[in-house]
C-alpha positions as CSV (number, residue, x, y, z in Angstrom):
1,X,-4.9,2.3,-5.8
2,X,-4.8,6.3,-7.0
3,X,-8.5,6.2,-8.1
4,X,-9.6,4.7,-4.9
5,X,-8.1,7.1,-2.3
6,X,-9.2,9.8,-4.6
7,X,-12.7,9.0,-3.9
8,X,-12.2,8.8,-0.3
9,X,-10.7,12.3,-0.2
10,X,-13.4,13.6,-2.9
11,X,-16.1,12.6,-1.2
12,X,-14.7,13.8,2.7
13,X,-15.0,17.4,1.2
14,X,-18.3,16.9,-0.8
15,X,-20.3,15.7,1.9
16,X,-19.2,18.4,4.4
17,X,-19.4,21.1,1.3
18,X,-22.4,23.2,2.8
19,X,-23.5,24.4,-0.9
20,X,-24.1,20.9,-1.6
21,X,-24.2,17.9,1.0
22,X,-27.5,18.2,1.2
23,X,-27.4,16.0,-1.7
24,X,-25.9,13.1,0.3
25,X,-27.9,13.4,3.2
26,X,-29.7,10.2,4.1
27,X,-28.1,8.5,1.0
28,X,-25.7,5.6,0.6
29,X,-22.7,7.5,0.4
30,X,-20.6,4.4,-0.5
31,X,-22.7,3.4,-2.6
32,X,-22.8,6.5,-4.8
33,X,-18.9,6.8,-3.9
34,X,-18.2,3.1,-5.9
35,X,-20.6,3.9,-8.8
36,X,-18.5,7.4,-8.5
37,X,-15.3,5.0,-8.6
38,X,-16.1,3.1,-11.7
39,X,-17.6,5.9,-13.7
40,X,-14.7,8.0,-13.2
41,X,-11.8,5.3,-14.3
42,X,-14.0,4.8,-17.3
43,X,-13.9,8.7,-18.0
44,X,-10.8,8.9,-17.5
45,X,-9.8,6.5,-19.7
46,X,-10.2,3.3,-17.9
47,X,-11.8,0.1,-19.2
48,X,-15.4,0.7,-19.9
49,X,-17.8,-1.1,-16.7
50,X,-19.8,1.7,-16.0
51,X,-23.2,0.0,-16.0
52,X,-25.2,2.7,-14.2
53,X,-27.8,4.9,-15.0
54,X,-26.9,7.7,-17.2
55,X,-25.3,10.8,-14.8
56,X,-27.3,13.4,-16.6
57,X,-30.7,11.9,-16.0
58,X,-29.6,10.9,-12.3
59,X,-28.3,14.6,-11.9
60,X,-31.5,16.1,-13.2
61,X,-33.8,13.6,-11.2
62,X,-31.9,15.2,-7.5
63,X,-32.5,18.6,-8.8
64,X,-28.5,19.4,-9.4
65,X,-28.0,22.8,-11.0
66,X,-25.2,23.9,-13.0
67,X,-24.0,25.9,-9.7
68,X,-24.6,22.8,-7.5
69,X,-22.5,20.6,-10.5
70,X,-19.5,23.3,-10.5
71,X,-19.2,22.8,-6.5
72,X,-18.9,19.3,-7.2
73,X,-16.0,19.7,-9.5
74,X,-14.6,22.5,-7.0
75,X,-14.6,19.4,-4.6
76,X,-12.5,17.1,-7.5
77,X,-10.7,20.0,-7.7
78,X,-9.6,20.4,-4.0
79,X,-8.9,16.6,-3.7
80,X,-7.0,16.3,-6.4
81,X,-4.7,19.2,-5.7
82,X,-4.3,18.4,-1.7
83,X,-2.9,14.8,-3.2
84,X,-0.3,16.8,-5.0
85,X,-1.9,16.3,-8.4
86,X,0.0,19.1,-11.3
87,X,-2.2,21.9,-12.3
88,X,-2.8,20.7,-15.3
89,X,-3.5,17.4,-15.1
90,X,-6.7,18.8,-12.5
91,X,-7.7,21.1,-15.3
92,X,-8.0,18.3,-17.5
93,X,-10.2,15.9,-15.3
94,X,-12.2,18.7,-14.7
95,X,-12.4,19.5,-18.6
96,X,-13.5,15.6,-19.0
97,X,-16.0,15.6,-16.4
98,X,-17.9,18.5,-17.7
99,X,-21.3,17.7,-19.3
């Protein structure tokens, strides 16, 4: 499935991305990789499962900054182009993952 090898690619560059694997360090990286998953196909216009904690508060708990939140979509943004996703179609799943 797209979503799923997505993840896998997005999170292979965001855990290596110096600016912010710190983040992921000592975590559950497949873990926050399957809430990731779900969350995402509901964003993106999936069917609504997303039963986690709101992203926001989760975000603001780890100390994620707006600069720290715009590598993160750099990383969506790298994974989705290197599978050969069109311009615009990354620019708007970038758009709809903005807070």
């Amino acid at each position: 499935e797209g979503i799923n090898h997505f993840m896998e690619r997005f999170f292979d560059i965001v855990v290596v991305d110096n600016r912010i694997k710190g983040f992921f360090q000592g975590k559950d990286v497949k873990t926050i990789r399957e809430g990731a998953r779900v969350y995402f196909t509901e964003a993106l216009g999936g069917p609504k499962i997303y039963k986690g904690r709101d992203l926001a508060e989760i975000h603001k708990a780890v100390g994620v900054t707006d600069y720290d939140f715009d590598c993160f979509l750099a990383g969506m943004e790298k994974a989705l182009s290197g599978l050969g996703i069109e311009d615009e179609t990354i620019d708007e799943v970038i758009v709809t993952m903005e807070p």
